[in-house]
Every structure is written in structure tokens, then in C-alpha cells.
RODO-2510 file (C-alpha; in nm, 4 decimals, decimal comma):
residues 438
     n   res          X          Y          Z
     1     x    -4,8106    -0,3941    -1,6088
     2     x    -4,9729    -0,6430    -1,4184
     3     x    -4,8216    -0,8318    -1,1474
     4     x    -4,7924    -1,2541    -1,1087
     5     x    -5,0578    -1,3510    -0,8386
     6     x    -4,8412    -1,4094    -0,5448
     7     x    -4,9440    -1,8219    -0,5648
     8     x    -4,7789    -1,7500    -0,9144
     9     x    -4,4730    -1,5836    -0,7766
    10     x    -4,4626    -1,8615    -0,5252
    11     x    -4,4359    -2,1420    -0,7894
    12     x    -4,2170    -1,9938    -1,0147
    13     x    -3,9527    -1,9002    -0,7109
    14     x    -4,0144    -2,3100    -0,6233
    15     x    -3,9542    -2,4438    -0,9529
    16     x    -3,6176    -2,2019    -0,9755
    17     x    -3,4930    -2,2995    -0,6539
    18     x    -3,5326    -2,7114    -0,7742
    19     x    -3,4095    -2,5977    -1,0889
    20     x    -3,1175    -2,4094    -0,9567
    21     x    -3,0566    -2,7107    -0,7317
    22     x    -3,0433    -3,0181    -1,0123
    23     x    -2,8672    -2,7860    -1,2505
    24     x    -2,5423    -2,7676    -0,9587
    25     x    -2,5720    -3,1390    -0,9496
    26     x    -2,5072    -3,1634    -1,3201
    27     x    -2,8660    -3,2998    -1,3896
    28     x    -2,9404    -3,0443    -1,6748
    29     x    -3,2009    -3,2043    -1,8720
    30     x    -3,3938    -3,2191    -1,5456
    31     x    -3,3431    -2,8863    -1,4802
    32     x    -3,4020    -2,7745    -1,8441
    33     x    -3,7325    -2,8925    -1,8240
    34     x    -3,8118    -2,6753    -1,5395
    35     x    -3,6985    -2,3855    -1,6766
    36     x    -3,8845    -2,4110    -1,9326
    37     x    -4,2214    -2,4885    -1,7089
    38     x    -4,1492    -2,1253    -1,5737
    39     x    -4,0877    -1,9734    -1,9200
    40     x    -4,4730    -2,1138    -1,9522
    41     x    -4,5762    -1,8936    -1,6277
    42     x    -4,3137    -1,6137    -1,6741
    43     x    -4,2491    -1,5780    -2,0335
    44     x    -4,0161    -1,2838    -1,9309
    45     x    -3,7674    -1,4717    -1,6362
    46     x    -3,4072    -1,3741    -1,7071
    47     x    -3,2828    -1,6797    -1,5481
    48     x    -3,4751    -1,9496    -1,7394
    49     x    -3,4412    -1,7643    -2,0699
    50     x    -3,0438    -1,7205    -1,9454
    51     x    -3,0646    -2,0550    -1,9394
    52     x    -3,1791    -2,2243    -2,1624
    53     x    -2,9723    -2,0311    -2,4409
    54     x    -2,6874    -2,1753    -2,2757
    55     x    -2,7978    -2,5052    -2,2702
    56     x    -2,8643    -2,4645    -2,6885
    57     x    -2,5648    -2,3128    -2,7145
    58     x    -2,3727    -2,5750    -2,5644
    59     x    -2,6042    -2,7688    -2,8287
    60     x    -2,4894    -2,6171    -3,1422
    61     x    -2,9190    -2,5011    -3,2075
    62     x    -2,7609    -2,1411    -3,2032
    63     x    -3,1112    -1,9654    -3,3935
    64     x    -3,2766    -2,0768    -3,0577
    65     x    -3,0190    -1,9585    -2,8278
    66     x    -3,0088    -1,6487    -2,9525
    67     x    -3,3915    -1,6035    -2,9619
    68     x    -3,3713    -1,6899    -2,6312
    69     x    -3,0650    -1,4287    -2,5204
    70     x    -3,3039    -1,1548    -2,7355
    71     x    -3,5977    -1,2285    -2,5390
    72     x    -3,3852    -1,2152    -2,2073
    73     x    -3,1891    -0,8743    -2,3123
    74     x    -3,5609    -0,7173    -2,3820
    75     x    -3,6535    -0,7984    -2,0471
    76     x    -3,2792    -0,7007    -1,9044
    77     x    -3,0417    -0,4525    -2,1302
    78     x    -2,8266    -0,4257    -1,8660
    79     x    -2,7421    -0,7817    -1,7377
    80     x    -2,4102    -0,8195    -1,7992
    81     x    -2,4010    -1,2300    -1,8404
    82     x    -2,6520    -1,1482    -2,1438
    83     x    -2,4008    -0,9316    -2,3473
    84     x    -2,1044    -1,1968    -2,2280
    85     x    -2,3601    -1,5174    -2,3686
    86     x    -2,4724    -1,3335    -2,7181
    87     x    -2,0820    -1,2504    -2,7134
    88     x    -1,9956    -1,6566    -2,6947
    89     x    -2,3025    -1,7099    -2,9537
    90     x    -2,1468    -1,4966    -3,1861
    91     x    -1,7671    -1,6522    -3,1533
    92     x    -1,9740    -1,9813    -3,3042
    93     x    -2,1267    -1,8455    -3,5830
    94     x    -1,7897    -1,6803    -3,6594
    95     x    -1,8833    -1,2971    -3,6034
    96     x    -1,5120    -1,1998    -3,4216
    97     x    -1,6045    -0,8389    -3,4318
    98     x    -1,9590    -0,8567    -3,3224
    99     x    -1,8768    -1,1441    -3,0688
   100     x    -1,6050    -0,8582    -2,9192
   101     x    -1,8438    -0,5704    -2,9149
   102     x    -2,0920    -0,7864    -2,6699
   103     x    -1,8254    -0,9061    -2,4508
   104     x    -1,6754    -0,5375    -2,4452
   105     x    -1,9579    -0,4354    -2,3408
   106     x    -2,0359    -0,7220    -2,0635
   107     x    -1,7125    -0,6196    -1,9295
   108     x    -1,8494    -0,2474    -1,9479
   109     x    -2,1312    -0,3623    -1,7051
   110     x    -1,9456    -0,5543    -1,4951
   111     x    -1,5497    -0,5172    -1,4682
   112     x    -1,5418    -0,7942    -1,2584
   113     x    -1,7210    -1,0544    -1,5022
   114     x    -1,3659    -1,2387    -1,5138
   115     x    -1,4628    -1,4887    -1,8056
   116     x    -1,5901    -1,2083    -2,0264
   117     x    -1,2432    -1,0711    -1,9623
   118     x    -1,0443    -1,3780    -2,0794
   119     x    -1,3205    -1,3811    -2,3512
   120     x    -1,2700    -1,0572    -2,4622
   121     x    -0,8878    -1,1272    -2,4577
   122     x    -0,9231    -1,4377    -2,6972
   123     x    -1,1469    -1,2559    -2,9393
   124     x    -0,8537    -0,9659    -2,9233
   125     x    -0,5911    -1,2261    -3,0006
   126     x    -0,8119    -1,3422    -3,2706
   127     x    -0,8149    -1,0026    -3,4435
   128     x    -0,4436    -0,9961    -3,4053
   129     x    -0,4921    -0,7235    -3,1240
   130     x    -0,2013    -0,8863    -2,9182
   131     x    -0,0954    -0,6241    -2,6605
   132     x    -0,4956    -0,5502    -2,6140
   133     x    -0,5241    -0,9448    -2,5376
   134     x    -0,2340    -0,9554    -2,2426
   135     x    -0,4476    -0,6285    -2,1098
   136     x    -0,7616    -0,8416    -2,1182
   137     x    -0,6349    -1,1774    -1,9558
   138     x    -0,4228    -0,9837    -1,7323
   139     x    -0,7480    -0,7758    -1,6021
   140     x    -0,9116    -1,1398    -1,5975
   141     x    -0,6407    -1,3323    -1,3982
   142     x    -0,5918    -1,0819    -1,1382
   143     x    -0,9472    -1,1334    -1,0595
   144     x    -0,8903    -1,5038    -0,9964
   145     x    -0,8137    -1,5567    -0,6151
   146     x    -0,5632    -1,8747    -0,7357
   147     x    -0,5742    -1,9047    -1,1386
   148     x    -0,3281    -2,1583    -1,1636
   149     x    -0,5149    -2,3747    -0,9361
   150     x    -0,8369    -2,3185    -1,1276
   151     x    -0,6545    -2,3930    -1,4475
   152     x    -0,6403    -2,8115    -1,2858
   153     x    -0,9588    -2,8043    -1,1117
   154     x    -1,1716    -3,0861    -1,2327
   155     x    -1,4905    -2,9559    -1,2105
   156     x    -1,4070    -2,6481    -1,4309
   157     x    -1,5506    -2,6696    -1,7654
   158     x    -1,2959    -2,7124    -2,0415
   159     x    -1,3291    -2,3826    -2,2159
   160     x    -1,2421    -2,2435    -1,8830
   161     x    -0,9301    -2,4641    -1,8442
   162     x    -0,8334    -2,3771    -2,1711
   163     x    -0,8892    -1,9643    -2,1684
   164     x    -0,6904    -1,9594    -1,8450
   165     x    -0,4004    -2,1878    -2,0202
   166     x    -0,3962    -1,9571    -2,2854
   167     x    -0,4258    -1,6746    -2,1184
   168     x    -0,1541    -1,7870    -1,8484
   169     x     0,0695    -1,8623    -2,2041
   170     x     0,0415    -1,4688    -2,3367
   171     x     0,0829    -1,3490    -2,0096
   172     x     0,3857    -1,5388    -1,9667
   173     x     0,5369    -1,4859    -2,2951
   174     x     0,4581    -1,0580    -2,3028
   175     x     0,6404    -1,1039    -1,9602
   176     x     0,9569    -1,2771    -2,0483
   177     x     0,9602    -1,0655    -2,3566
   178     x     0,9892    -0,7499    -2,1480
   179     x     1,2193    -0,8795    -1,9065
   180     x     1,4516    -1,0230    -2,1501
   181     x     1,4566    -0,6765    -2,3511
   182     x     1,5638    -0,5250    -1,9758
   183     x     1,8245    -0,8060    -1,8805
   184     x     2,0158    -0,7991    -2,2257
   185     x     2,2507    -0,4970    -2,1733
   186     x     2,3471    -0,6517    -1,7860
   187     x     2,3936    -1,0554    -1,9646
   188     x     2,5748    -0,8633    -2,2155
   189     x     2,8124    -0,6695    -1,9577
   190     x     2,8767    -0,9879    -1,7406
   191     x     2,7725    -1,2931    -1,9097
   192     x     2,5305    -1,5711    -1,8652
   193     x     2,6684    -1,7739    -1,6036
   194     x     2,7377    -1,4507    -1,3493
   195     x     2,3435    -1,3742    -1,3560
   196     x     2,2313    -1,7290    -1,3793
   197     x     2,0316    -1,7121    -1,0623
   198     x     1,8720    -1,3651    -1,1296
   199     x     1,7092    -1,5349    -1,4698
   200     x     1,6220    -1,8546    -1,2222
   201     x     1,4136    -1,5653    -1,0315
   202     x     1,2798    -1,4400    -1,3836
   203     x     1,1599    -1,7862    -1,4015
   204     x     0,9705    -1,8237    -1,1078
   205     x     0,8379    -1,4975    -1,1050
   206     x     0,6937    -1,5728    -1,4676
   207     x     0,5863    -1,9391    -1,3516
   208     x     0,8547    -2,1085    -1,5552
   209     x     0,9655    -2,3222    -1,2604
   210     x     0,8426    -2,3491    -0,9055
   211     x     1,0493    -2,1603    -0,6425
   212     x     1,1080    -2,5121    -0,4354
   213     x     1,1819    -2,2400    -0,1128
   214     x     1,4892    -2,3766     0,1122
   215     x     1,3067    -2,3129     0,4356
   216     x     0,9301    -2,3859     0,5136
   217     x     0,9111    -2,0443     0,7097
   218     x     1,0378    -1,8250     0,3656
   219     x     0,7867    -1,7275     0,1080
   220     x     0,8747    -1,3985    -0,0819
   221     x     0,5989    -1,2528    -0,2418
   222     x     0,7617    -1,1163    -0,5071
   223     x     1,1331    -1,2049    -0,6279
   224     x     1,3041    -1,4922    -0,4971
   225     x     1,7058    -1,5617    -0,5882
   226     x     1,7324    -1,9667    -0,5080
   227     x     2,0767    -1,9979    -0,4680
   228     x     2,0603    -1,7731    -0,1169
   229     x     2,1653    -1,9473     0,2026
   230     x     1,8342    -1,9383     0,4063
   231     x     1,9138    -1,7216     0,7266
   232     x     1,6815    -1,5501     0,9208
   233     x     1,9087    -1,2796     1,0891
   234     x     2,2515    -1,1647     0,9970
   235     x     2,6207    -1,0504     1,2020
   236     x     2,6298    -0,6649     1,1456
   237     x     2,9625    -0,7287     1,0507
   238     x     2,7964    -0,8255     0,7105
   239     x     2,6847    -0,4975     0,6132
   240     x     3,0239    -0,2876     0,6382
   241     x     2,8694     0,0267     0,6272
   242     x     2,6847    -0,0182     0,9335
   243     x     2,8586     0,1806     1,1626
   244     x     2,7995     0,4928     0,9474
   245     x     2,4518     0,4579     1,0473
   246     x     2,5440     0,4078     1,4033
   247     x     2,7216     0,6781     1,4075
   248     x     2,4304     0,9183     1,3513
   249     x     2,1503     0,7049     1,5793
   250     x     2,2009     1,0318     1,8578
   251     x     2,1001     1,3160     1,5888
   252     x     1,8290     1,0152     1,3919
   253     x     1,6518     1,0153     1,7200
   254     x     1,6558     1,3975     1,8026
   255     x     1,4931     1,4240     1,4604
   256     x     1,2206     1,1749     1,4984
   257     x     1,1311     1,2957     1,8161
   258     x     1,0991     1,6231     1,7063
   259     x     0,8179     1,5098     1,4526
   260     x     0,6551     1,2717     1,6812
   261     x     0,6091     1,5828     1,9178
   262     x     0,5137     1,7946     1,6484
   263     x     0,2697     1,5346     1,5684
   264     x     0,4004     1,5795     1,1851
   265     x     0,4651     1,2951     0,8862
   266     x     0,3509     1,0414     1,1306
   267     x     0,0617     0,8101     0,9514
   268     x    -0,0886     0,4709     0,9810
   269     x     0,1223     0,1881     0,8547
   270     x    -0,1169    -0,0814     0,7712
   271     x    -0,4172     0,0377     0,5189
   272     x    -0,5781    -0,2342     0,3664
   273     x    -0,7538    -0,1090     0,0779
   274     x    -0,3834    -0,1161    -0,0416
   275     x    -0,4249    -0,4907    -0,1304
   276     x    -0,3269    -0,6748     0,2573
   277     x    -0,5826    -0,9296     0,3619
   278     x    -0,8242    -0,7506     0,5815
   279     x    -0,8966    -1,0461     0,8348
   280     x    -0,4926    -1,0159     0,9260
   281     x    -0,4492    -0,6940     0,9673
   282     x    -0,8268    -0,6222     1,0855
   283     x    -0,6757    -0,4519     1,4066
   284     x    -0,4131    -0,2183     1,2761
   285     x    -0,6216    -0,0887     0,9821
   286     x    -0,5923     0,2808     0,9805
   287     x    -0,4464     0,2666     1,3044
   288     x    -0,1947     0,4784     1,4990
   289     x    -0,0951     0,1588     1,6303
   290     x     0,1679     0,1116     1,4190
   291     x     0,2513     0,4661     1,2690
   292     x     0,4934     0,5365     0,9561
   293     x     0,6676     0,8323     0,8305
   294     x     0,8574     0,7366     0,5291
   295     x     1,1391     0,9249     0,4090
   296     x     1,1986     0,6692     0,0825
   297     x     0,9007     0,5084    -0,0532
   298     x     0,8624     0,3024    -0,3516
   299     x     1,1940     0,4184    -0,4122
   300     x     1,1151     0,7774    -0,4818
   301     x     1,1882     1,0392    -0,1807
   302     x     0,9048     1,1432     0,0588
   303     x     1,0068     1,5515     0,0276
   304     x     0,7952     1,6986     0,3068
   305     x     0,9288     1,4203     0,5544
   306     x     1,2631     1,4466     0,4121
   307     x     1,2615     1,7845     0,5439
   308     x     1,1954     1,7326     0,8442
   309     x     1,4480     1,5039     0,9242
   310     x     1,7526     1,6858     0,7403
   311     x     2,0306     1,5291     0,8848
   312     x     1,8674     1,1522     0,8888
   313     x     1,8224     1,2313     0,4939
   314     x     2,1392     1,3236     0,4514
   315     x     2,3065     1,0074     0,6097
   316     x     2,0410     0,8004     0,3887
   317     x     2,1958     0,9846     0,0580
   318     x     2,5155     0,8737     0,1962
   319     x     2,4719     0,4846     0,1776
   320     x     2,4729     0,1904    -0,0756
   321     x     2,1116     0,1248    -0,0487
   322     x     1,9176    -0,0618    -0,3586
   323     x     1,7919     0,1959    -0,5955
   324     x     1,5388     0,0799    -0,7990
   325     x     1,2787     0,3086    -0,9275
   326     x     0,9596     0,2665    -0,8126
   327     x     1,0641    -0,0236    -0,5671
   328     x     1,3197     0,0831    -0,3446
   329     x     1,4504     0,1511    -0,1116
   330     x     1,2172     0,1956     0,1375
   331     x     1,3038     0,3907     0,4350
   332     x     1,0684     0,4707     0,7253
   333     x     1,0716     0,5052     1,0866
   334     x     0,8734     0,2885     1,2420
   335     x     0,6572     0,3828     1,5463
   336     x     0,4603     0,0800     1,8059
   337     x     0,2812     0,2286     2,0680
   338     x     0,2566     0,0198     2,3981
   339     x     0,0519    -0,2724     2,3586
   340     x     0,0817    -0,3686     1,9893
   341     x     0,1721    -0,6824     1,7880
   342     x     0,2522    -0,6891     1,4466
   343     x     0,1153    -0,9993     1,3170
   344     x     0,2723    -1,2594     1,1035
   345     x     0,3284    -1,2138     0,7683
   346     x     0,6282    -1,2373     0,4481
   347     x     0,8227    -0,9520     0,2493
   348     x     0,8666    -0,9383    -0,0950
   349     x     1,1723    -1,0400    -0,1743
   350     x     1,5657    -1,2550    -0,0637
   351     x     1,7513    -1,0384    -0,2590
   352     x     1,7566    -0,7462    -0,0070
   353     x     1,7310    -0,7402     0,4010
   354     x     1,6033    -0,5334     0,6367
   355     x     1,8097    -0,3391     0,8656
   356     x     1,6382    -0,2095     1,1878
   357     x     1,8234     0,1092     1,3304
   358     x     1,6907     0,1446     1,7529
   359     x     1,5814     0,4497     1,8627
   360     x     1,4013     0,3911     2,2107
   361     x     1,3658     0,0489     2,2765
   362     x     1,1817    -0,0222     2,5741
   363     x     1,1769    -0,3696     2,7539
   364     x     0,9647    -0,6398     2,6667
   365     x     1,0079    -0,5650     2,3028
   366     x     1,1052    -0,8365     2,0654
   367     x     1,0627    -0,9750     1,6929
   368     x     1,0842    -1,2815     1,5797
   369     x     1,1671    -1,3849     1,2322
   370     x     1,1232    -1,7192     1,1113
   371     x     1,1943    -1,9948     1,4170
   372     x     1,4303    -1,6624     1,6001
   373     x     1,3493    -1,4384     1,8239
   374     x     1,5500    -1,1583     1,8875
   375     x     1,5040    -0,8111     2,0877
   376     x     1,7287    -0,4583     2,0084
   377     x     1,9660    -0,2602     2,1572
   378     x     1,9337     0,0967     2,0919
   379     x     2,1613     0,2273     1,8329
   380     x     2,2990    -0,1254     1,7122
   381     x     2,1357    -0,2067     1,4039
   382     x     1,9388    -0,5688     1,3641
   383     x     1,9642    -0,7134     1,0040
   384     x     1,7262    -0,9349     0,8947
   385     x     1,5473    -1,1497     0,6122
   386     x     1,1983    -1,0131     0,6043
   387     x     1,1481    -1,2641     0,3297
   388     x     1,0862    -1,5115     0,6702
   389     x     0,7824    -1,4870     0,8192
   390     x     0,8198    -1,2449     1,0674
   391     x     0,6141    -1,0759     1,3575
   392     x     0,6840    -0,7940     1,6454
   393     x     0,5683    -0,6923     1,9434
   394     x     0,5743    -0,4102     2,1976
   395     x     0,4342    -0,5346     2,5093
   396     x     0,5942    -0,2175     2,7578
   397     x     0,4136     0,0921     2,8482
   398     x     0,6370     0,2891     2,6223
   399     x     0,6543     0,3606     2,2519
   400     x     0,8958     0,1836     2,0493
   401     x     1,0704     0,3446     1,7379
   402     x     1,3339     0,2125     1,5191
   403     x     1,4638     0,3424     1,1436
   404     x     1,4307     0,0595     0,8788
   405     x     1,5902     0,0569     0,5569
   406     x     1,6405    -0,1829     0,2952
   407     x     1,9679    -0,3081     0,1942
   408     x     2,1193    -0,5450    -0,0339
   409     x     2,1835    -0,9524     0,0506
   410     x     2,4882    -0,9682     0,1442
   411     x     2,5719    -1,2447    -0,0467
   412     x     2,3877    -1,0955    -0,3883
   413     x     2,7157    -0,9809    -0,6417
   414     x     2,7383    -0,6623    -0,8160
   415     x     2,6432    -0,8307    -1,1254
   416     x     2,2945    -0,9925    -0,9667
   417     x     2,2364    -0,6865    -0,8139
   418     x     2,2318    -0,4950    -1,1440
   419     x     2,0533    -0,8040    -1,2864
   420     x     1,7709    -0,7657    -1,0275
   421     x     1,7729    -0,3515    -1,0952
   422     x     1,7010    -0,4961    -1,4676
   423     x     1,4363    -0,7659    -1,3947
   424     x     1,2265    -0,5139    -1,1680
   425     x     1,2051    -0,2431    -1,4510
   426     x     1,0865    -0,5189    -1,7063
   427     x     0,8497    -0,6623    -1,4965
   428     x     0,7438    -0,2498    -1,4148
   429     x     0,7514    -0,2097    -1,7847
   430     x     0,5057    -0,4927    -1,8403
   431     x     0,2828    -0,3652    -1,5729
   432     x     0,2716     0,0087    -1,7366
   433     x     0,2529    -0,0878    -2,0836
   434     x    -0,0550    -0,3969    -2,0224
   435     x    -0,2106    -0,1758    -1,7168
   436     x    -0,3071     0,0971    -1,9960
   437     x    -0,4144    -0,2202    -2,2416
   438     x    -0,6008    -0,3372    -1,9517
***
């Protein structure tokens, strides 16, 4: 094949960079022309021929857009934008099945190609294809840094706006249908009023209503119950089982020690590939900074670690802690080396605090959550909102090592609890059933 002179390749590059330029200023018949003055020197160039189908797409001259995508998809089978454009050309002339196989297949190329994905979940929903549709604009929303805010952004072309409305609609309605399926035996056992906040949660966590947070330093992530006092740290006297716990901090400690000589269980708290933002916890990534050995996690037991601590499993077993499959609780010791701050950041959710059991607390060793800072005592435990922002710090030349555990609010009734046990496995039950769709 023979090769544009490089003058050639110089102009062409030229007029795509001024075309590029005019068509970001919204001057497309400008920039129109000029793709089609390098269509005249490179009959072949994916971008003009990408183009300019667009542009007679957006036209309604559909036999020339699609001479033009055919052209471009000889020249690249593989560009994914192709497949998702003869996909959209399709949708027009009213070819739902054929318009679905491109986008499929654009999505095929390129899983992140988000607005094939919402595509690809309206053409489902056209076919009637409903729980394949919530797959498809949930696999397209979760690729949207801030889809809600995209949704009202001016410059966003209305067929965007509109996908991501519709999309948001589904989403929310599979959602609510899941969680109302999980919530009906607990509304039915204590009535409406009794779990009134729990389906305020529901709510926000669907994007019914905005969370309107009491405090400016509280922002769970995940669940948040509006009707909870904001409080950063709590008496001990709250939690009434508390002294159990303190009871076995001697024989906790023992244990721990034992693995942190034994160098067993011990791993790297903070790994960011599991979803944190990298540019906060850039310093503790994979680090032994901040070690872990959990005994509970995502609410299912941690057997090898288990065993080594025996009698700090046992003592675990032995307390009202929230039990929610796949969620909680979470139970870890937690291990700072000399040095170390934790930076700020939120937990997931109000409905459950953090209790912090000492083991070998070393001076200058604090944490502060919210606008309170606060140091330990060994074997007194510190209970705490980790719904608050929160940091810690070890600045001593010793490790320090505590036990944390989740444990219920406080102020959260038997009924909300089992409400919230409810809500978690419908909004896990949405996840499973559109994560396969997906």
C-alpha cells in the first residue's frame, strides 16, 4: 500500500486538528467542511468518515451516514464508536434487533464505551428485555464518575440527558422493587410507623430524597438513618456489653501478639485496586503501614485467622454484633507502626459504630473523628461514629494495635435494626441478580 507523502500527512493532521478544534466550539458546518477536504486527500480517515455520518445522522440523510460508517468500518472493524454509530443508525430506521447486535458488540470492544451501554440498555427495554436493561444502564452508570450531575449538565446533548434519566428511572424502580420484596415480612411484623426511618434510608439510598446530613463533617457512603442524633463519640456506658470485651483485653492481646511475632494473618489494610481513591491513600497502598488481620469480614468468618486467635473468636461469638451477610460485622485488629497517619476519610454507614478495643497504646497516639479528638487507654474500649470523617495517627516509636468491631447505634430499635438486616439483603439481591444481567 502506498504511503501519504509526508507534506500529505502534514496537511491532513492540520486540517484535523482545526477541524477537531471548531467542531468543540460547536461550529460544525465549519468543521464539516474540513472533514470532508481530508476525505478528498484520505478517502480512508476514520475520523472524518466517523464524522461526518454523525453529522447526517443527526440530519435524518441516514443512506449517507451509513455509507459513510461502511466506508469507515472497512478501513477499521474493530473501532468500537463505529459498531456504537451503525447501532444508533439502525434505532432510526427502526431495526431494534440489528441496532442491538452493533451496540452489543461496541460494548464487546470496549466495556467502557458508557453510552453504548445505556444504548444497549434502551434497545433491551425496547425488546421487552427488562432485567437485561437494569444490567446494561447499571454497567453504564457505574462508569459515570457523577451521573446525576451529568444528567443537568447543560452542555450534554439531550439524548444523553434523557438515556441517563431513563436509565436512573429503571435503576431506581428494579431497586425499590427488590428492597420492598425484602422489607415486607419486617413492615409486616412491626408496622409502618416503627421502621419509618429505615424506608427514609431506602429512599436516599435509591435517590428518592436527598440525605440533607445533620452535621457538615458526616457523609456515609452507604446507608444513612436521618433521624440519628449526630455524635461523633459515645459514653461506653451506651454499649452494655462492653465490659465483656474488657474483660478479655489481657488474653485478646496475648493472642495478637502471638501472630504479630509469628508474622501470621497480618496483611496490608489499604489496597486500592479495591475501589479507594488512589491519590488518598497513595502512601499506605499495599503497605505494612497499616496492617489488618480480620477475623470477621464482610460478615463471613476469616477461618485461618479465627484460629489463631481462639479465645478472641470465641468472645466475638459471644456478643450482639450486626449480622448481616455479606456486610457485617467486621472485626479486625488493627496494627500502625510508628510513624503513620491514617488519612481522612467517611464509613459507610450511622446505623452501626465502631468500637476500638486498646491493646498497646503508646503515647502520642490519637484519632480524631469529626471536630474531636480523642486518644485510648488500653483495655477501655472507644466508641465511635465512623460515619464522621475521621483520621488517626501514631506518631511514637512503638506500634499501636487495637481490636475494632462493629456494633449497632445505640439508639437504632430492634425493629430498625431488623429493617436495616432487610434493606441490605435487597439492595445485595439487586446487585447479584443485575451484576449477572450486567
Amino acid at each position: 500500500m502506498n504511503q501519504p507523502r509526508p507534506d500529505v500527512v502534514w496537511k491532513i493532521q492540520a486540517l484535523t486538528d482545526r477541524a477537531r478544534q471548531l467542531a468543540e466550539r460547536g461550529e460544525l458546518l465549519e468543521a464539516e467542511k474540513l472533514y470532508r477536504q481530508i476525505l478528498e486527500a484520505a478517502p480512508n480517515n476514520v475520523r472524518a468518515l466517523n464524522f461526518l455520518a454523525v453529522q447526517s445522522l443527526g440530519r435524518g440523510e441516514l443512506d449517507e451516514s451509513q455509507r459513510y460508517l461502511e466506508q469507515a468500518l472497512r478501513a477499521a472493524p474493530d473501532r468500537a464508536v463505529l459498531h456504537q454509530n451503525m447501532g444508533l443508525l439502525q434505532r432510526k430506521r427502526g431495526n431494534t434487533e440489528a441496532a442491538l447486535a452493533w451496540m452489543e458488540r461496541a460494548v464487546e470492544l470496549r466495556p467502557d464505551l458508557r453510552f453504548a451501554s445505556l444504548y444497549r440498555g434502551a434497545l433491551l427495554e425496547e425488546l421487552g428485555r427488562r432485567d437485561e436493561a437494569v444490567g446494561a444502564y447499571w454497567q453504564a452508570w457505574k462508569r459515570f464518575p457523577d451521573p446525576d450531575t451529568v444528567a443537568n449538565v447543560a452542555f450534554v446533548p439531550p439524548p444523553v440527558r434523557d438515556l441517563l434519566t431513563q436509565a436512573a428511572a429503571q435503576l431506581r424502580a428494579a431497586q425499590q422493587e427488590l428492597i420492598r420484596e425484602h422489607l415486607a415480612p419486617v413492615l409486616d411484623k412491626y408496622g409502618k410507623d416503627a421502621l419509618a426511618q429505615v424506608i427514609a434510608a431506602a429512599d436516599i439510598y435509591v435517590g428518592q430524597r436527598p440525605p440533607r446530613y445533620q452535621h457538615a463533617l458526616q457523609h456515609p457512603a452507604f446507608i444513612y438513618l436521618p433521624h440519628l442524633e449526630p455524635r461523633a463519640f459515645f459514653d461506653r456506658s451506651r454499649i452494655e456489653w462492653l465490659p465483656q470485651l474488657e474483660s478479655a483485653a489481657a488474653l485478646i492481646r496475648e493472642e495478637l501478639k502471638a501472630a504479630i511475632a509469628a508474622d501470621q494473618g497480618l496483611t496490608p489494610y489499604v489496597q486500592v485496586e479495591k475501589g479507594l481513591d488512589p491519590q488518598q491513600w497513595r502512601t499506605l497502598d499495599g503497605s505494612r503501614a497499616w496492617s489488618a488481620m480480620h477475623l470477621s469480614k464482610g460478615g463471613m468468618p476469616v477461618e485461618e485467622n479465627r484460629a489463631r486467635c481462639p479465645n478472641t473468636s470465641r468472645v466475638l461469638d459471644s456478643l450482639p454484633l450486626p449480622r448481616i451477610p455479606e456486610h457485617a460485622p467486621e472485626a479486625l485488629f488493627s496494627v500502625l507502626q510508628p510513624g503513620t497517619h491514617i488519612p481522612p476519610h467517611f464509613g459507610l454507614a450511622n446505623y452501626k459504630v465502631v468500637a476500638h478495643l486498646p491493646l498497646v497504646v503508646p503515647p502520642d497516639c490519637a484519632i480524631r473523628v469529626g471536630d474531636e479528638t480523642r486518644g485510648w487507654t488500653e483495655g477501655e474500649c472507644l466508641v465511635f461514629d465512623d460515619s464522621f470523617e475521621h483520621e488517626a495517627w501514631n506518631r511514637s516509636d512503638r506500634e499501636r494495635t487495637v481490636l475494632i468491631l462493629d456494633v449497632w447505634h445505640p439508639d437504632v430499635s430492634v425493629a430498625e435494626q431488623e429493617g436495616i438486616v432487610a434493606l441490605v439483603h435487597g439492595i445485595a439481591a439487586f446487585n447479584r441478580r443485575y451484576l449477572k444481567a450486567a
